[in-house]
KOLSELO-889176 format. One line per 10 residues: number of its first residue (from 1); for each residue x, y, z of C-alpha. Coordinates in nm, 2 decimals, always signed. Layout:
<pts>
NUM) X Y Z | ...
</pts>
This chain:
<pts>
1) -1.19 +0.08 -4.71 | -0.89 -0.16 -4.76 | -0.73 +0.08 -4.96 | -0.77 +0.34 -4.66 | -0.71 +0.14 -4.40 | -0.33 +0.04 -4.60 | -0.25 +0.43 -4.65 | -0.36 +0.53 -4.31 | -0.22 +0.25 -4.11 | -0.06 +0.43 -3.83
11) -0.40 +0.63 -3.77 | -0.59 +0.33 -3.76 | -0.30 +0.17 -3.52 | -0.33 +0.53 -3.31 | -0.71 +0.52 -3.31 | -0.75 +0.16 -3.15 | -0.48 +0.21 -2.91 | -0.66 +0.58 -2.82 | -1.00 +0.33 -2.74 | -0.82 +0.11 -2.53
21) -0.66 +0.41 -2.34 | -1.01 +0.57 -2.33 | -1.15 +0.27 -2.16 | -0.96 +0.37 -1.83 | -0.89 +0.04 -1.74 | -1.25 -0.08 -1.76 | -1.19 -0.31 -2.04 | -1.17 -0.59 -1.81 | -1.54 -0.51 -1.72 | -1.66 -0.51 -2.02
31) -1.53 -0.88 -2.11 | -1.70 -0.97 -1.75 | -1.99 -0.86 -1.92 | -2.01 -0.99 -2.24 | -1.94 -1.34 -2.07 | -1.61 -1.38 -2.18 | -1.47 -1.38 -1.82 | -1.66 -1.48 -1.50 | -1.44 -1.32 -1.23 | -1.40 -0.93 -1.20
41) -1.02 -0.90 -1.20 | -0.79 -0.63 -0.98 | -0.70 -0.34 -1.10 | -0.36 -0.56 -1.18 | -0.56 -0.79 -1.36 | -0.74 -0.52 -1.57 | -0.43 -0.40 -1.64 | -0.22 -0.67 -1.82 | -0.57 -0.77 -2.01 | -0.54 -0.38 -2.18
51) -0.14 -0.40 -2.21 | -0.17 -0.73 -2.45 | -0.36 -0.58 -2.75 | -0.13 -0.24 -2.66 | +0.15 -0.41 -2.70 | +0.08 -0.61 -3.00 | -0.05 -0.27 -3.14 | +0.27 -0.10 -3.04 | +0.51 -0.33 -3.22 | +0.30 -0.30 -3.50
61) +0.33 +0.07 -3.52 | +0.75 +0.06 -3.47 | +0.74 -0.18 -3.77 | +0.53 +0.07 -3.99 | +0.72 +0.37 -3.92 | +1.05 +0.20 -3.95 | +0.94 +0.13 -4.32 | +0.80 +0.47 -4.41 | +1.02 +0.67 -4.63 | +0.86 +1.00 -4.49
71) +0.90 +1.05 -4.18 | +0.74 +1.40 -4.17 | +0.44 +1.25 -4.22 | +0.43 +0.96 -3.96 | +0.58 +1.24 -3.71 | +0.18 +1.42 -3.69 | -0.03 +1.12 -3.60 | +0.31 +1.00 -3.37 | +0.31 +1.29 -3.11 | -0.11 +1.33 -3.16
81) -0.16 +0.99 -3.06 | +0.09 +1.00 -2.79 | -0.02 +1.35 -2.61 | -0.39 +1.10 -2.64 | -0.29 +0.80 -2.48 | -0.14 +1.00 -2.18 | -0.46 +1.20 -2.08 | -0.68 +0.92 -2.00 | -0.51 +0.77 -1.72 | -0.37 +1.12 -1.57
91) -0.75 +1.14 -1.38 | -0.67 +0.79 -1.25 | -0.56 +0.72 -0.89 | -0.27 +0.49 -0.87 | -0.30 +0.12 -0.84 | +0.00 -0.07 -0.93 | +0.23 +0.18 -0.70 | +0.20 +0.43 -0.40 | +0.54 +0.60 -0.49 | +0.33 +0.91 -0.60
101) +0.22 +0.96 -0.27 | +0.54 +0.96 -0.06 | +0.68 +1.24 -0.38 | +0.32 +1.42 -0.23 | +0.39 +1.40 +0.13 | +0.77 +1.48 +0.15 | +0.72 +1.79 -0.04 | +0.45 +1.90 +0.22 | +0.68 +1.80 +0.51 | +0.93 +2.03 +0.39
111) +0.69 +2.32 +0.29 | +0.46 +2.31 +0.57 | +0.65 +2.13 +0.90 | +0.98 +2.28 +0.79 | +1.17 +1.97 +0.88 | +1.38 +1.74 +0.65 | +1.23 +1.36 +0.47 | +1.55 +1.22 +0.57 | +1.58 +1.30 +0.95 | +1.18 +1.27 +1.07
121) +0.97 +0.92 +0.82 | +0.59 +0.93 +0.77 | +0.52 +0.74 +1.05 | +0.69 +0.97 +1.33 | +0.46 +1.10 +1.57 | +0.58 +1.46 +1.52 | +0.42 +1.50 +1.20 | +0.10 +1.34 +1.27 | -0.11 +1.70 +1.26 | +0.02 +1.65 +0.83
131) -0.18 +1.31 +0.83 | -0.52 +1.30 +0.62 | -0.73 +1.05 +0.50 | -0.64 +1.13 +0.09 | -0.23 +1.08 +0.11 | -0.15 +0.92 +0.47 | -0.27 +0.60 +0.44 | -0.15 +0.52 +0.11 | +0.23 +0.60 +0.18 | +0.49 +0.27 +0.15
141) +0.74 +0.24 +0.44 | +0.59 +0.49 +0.68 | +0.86 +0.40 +0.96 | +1.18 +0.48 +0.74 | +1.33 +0.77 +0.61 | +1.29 +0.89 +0.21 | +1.51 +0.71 -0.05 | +1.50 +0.99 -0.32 | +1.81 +1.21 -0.37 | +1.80 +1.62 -0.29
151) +1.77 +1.70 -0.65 | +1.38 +1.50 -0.59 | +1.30 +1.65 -0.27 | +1.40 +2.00 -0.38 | +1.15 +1.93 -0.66 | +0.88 +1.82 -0.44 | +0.90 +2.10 -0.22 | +0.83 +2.35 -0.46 | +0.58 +2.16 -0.65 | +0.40 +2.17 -0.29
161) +0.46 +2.52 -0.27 | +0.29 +2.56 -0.64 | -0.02 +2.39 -0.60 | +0.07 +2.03 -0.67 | -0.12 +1.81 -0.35 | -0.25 +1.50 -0.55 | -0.14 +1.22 -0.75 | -0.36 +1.41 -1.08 | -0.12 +1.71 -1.03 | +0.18 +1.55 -1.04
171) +0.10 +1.40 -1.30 | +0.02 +1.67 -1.54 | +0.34 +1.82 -1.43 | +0.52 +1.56 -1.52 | +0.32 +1.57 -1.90 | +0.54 +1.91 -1.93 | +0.80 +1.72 -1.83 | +0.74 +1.45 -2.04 | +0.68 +1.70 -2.36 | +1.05 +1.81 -2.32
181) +1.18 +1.45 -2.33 | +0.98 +1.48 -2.69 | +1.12 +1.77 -2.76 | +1.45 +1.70 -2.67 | +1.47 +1.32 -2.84 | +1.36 +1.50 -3.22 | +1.67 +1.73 -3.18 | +1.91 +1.45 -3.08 | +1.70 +1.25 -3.42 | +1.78 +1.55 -3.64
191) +2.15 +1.62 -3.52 | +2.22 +1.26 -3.58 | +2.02 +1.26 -3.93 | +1.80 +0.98 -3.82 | +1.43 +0.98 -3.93 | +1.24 +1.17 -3.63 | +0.97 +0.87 -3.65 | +1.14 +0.69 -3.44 | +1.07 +0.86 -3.13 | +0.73 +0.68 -3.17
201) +0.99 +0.40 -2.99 | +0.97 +0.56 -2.67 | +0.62 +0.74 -2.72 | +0.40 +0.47 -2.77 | +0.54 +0.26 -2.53 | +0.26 +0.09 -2.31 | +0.48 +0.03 -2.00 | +0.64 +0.45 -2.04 | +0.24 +0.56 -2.05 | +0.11 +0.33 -1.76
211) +0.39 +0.39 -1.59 | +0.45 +0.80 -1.58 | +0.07 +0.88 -1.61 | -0.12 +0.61 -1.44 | +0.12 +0.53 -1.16 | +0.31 +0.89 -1.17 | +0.69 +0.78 -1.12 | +0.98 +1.00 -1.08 | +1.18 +0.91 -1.39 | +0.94 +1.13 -1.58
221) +1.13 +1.41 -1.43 | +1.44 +1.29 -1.47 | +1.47 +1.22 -1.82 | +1.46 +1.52 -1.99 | +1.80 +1.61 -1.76 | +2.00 +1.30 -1.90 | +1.87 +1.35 -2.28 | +2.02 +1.74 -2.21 | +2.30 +1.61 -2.10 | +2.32 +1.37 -2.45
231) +2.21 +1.69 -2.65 | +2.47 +1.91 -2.51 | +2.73 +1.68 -2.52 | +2.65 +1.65 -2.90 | +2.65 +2.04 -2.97 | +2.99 +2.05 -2.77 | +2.87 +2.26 -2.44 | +3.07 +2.01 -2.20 | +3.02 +2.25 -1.89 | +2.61 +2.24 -1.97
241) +2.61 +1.87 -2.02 | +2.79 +1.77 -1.66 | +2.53 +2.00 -1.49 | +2.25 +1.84 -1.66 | +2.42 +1.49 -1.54 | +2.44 +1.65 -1.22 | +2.03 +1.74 -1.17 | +1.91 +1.41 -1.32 | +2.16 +1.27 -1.09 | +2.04 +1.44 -0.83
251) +1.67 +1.33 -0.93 | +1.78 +0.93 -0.98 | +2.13 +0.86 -0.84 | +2.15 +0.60 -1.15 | +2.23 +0.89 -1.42 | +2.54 +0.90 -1.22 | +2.71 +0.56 -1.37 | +2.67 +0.80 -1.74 | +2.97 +0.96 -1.64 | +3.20 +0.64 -1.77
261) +3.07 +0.75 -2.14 | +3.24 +1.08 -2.12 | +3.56 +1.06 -2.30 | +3.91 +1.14 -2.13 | +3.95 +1.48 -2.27 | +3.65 +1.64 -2.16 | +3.62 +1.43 -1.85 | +3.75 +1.69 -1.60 | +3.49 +1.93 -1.72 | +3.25 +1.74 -1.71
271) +3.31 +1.59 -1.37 | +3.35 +1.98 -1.23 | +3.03 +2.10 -1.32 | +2.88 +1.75 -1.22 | +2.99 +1.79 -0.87 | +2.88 +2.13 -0.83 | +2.56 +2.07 -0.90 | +2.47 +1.75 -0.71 | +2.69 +1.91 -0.41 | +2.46 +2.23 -0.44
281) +2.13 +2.01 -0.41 | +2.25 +1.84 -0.13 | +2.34 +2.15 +0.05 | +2.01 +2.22 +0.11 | +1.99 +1.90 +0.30 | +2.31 +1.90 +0.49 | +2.13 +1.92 +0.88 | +2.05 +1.52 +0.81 | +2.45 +1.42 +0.85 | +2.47 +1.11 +0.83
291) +2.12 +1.03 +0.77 | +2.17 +1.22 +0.46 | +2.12 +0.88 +0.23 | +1.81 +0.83 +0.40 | +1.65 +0.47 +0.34 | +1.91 +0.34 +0.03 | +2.16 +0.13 +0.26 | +1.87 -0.05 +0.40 | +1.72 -0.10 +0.03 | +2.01 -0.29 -0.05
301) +2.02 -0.47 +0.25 | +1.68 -0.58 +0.33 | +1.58 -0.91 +0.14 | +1.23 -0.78 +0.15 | +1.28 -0.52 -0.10 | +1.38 -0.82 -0.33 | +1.11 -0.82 -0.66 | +1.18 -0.97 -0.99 | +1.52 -1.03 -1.02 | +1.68 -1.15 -1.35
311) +1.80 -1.50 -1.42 | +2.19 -1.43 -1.31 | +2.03 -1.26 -1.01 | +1.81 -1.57 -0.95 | +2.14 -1.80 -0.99 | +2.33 -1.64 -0.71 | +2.05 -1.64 -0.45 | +2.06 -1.99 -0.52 | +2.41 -2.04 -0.49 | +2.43 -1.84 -0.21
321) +2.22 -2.13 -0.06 | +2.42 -2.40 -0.21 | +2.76 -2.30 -0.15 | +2.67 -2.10 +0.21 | +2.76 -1.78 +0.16 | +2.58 -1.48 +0.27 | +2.31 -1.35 +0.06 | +2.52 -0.98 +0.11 | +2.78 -1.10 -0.10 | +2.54 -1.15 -0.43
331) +2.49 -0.74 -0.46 | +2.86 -0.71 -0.41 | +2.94 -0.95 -0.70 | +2.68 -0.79 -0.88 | +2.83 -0.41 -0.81 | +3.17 -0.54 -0.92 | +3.05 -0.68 -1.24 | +2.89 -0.34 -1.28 | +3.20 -0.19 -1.21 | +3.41 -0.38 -1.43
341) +3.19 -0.32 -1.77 | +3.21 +0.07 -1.64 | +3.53 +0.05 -1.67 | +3.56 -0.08 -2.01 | +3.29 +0.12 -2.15 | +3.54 +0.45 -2.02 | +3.85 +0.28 -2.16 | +3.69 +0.25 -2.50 | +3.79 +0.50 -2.75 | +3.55 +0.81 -2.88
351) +3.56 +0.84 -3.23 | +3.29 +1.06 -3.26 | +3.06 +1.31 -3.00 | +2.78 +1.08 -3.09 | +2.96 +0.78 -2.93 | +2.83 +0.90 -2.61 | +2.46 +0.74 -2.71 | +2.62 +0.41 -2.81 | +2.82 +0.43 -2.46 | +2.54 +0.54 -2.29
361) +2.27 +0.25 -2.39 | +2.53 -0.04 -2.29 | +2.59 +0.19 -1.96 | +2.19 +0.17 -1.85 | +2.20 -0.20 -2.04 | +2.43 -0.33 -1.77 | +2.27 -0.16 -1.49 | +1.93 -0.31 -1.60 | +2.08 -0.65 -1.62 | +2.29 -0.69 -1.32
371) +2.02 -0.44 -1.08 | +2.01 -0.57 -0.75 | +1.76 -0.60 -0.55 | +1.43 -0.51 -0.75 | +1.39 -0.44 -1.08 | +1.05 -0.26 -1.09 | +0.88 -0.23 -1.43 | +0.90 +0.15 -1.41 | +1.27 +0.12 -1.40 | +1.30 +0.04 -1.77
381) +1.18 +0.36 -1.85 | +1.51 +0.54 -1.84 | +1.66 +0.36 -2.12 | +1.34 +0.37 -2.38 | +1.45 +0.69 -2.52 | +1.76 +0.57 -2.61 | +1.64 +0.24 -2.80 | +1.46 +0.55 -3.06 | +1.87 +0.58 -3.15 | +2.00 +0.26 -3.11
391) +1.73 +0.03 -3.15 | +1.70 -0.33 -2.98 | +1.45 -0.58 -3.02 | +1.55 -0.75 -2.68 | +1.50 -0.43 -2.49 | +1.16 -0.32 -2.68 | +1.01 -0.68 -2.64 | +1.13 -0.68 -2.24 | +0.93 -0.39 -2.23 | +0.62 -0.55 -2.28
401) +0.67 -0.86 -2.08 | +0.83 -0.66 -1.79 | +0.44 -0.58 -1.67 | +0.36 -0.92 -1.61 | +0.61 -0.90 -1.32 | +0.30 -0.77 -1.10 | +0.14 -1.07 -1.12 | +0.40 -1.16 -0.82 | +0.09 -0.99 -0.65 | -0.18 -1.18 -0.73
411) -0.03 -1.49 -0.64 | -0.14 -1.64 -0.28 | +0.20 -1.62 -0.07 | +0.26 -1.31 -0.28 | +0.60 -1.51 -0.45 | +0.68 -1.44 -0.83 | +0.64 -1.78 -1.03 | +0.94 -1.89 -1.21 | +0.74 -1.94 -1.52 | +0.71 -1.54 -1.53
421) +1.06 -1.50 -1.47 | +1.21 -1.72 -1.75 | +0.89 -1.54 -1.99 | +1.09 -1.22 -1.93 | +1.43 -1.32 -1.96 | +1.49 -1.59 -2.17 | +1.39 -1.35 -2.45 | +1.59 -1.08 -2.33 | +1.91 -1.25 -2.25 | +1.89 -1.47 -2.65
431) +1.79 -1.13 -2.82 | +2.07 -0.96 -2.67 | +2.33 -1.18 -2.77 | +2.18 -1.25 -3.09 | +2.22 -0.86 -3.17 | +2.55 -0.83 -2.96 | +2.69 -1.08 -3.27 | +2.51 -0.91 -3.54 | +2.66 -0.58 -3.42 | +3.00 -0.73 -3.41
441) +2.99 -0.91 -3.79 | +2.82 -0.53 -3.91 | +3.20 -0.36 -3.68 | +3.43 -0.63 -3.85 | +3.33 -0.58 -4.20 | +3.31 -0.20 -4.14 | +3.69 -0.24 -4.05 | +3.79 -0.51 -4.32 | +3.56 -0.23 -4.58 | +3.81 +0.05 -4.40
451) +4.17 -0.14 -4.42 | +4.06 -0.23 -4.76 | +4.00 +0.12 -4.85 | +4.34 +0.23 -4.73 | +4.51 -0.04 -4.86 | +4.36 +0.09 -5.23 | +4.46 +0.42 -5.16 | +4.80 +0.35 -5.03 | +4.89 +0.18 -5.35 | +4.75 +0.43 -5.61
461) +4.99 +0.67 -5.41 | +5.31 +0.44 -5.49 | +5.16 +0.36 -5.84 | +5.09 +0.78 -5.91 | +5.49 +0.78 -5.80
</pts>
């Protein structure tokens, strides 16, 4: 059996994480009724009890298969075990988030009232004949307008038109959806000659799963559009690339900051077909004026929508206390920090089309860092592909402490604890520096290994003469 269990661990690993999946959430229950705890916990509750021994589990399994020579072999139990993690929770109504439900009811606003998410909300009276009982009442926000780009809307109108009306359907769209990301992360592996095991990085991931087929975000659909545009850019189709910026753009405006990792000579192209596409989504929207960004300026504006933000965050709320300075000026400081790492990321030098992937993580990496004013746990989800190509320990352990951000709701004034805060980012912030100075000792003695190397051949040349 111990023999067995050593050649088959990732099974074993798959198998126990497949139980806990299978539970449905209900192994909170079942510790309420084995005596272990005496409360029965929210759904909140029931979910950071199953995400512990997931995660655990999870790191486990990126260990293994980082170690196995044969990655062929990992790659069967990888994408079996993922594909059985994910159809558990798609029966599942949502718990942790109602986002699912506004996707739902702005695609039947468009497809059945004819009228446009960004000029009439939920909550105006003109659309009350489209209020039931299964989507109405769980919608966030009723009395403003949508947030989501065209590209999104577009999408959820014709999903409505399809057949999609409930949480369940969407999200066994978005399985095709998230297949594609699969599909689409082994070719970028194999063009790059990197073991396809690692994709296990991003497909086991606790937070991805709960996150895309329990609480059925958006960035499921998005995804597969910005790895295109990574896989295009890699075969050389410049034109294709900027249009699949352009759509996962048009999905998630945050796709839009990837345009700093295109380098200067195929910039232009890129930017054309770009433009053409977003433009062409947003045509279908253009009645709304200028109510065309819907609810976003108010997002960034309102100190409601503030949720879990990051120690440097934290430090200039608090100095915009201190010093007396208004609390508008910390998301400027923050978008100019932003702006200023975009612009050295575009400045620095391509040596090779896979660059892009390199530029591209520290792109999303500062955006998650300096994101202002929430950083939902479903954001992270955009840049867990990439860490299957560049990996980080910072990023992969932040993704299993970023759930424990939802306790903020189980607190009494509904405030997040400062303990939970410095549990996610102290880790983050020391792991990232601690790799940031391993990856520059690995650059230098790549350079010293390359000036060495020409410095040999440059004096067997003067010795052959």
């Amino acid at each position: 059996m111990i023999r067995f269990i050593a050649r088959n661990k990732l099974w074993v690993l798959g198998l126990l994480s497949a139980v806990i999946y299978g539970m449905n959430l209900r192994l909170a229950d079942a510790l309420v009724h084995i005596g272990i705890l005496d409360f029965v916990p929210a759904a909140i509750a029931s979910y950071l009890i199953q995400i512990v021994p997931l995660g655990l589990i999870y790191f486990l399994a990126v260990r293994i298969t980082a170690r196995v020579q044969d990655a062929g072999n990992s790659l069967t139990p990888i994408l079996l075990f993922a594909l059985l993690f994910r159809l558990p929770l798609i029966p599942l109504d949502p718990a942790l988030s109602s986002d699912v439900y506004r996707y739902l009811w702005e695609g039947k606003v468009q497809a059945v009232a004819g009228t446009s998410p960004y000029i009439m909300p939920p909550g105006d009276d003109r659309l009350a004949f489209l209020r039931d009982e299964a989507m109405y009442p769980h919608i966030n926000r009723k009395e403003a307008p949508t947030v989501y780009p065209a590209g999104a809307q577009l999408i959820f109108a014709l999903l409505h038109r399809a057949g999609v009306e409930s949480p369940q359907a969407f999200k066994t769209f978005s399985l095709a959806a998230d297949a594609l990301t699969l599909l689409l992360l082994l070719l970028i592996l194999k063009q790059l000659h990197l073991p396809s095991g690692r994709v296990i990085v991003y497909s086991w991931n606790p937070l991805v799963i709960y996150e895309f087929f329990w609480s059925g975000h958006l960035e499921s659909l998005m995804l597969p559009l910005m790895l295109g545009f990574v896989y295009l850019f890699l075969r050389g189709r410049v034109l294709a690339a900027g249009a699949a910026l352009g759509l996962a753009t048009a999905i998630k405006l945050v796709p839009l900051f990837l345009l700093a990792t295109v380098p200067r000579g195929k910039r232009l192209k890129t930017v054309i077909s770009f433009v053409f596409v977003v433009g062409f989504t947003y045509l279908f929207y253009a009645e709304a004026g200028t109510k065309i960004l819907g609810f976003l300026p108010t997002y960034f504006s309102d100190p409601y929508e503030i949720f879990n933000p990051g120690i440097v965050q934290l430090g200039l709320l608090w100095a915009s206390k201190l010093f007396l300075f208004p609390v508008s000026w910390v998301r400027w400081i923050l978008f100019a920090l932003l702006l200023g790492t975009l612009i050295m990321i575009s400045w620095r030098p391509s040596n090779s089309p896979a660059d892009i992937i390199e530029k591209s993580y520290a792109t999303l990496s500062a955006y998650l860092l300096l994101i202002y004013p929430a950083f939902h746990p479903w954001y992270l989800c955009m840049l867990m592909p990439l860490l299957c190509i560049v990996p980080s320990r910072a990023w992969i352990l932040f993704s299993l402490l970023l759930p424990f951000s939802y306790l903020k709701y189980l607190t009494p004034d509904g405030t997040m604890p400062v303990w939970i805060t410095l549990a996610q980012f102290v880790p983050l912030y020391l792991l990232l520096v601690w790799e940031h100075t391993k990856f520059t000792m690995v650059l230098k003695e790549r350079l010293l290994f390359c000036e060495s190397d020409q410095t040999g051949k440059t004096l067997a040349r003067q010795n052959y003469k």
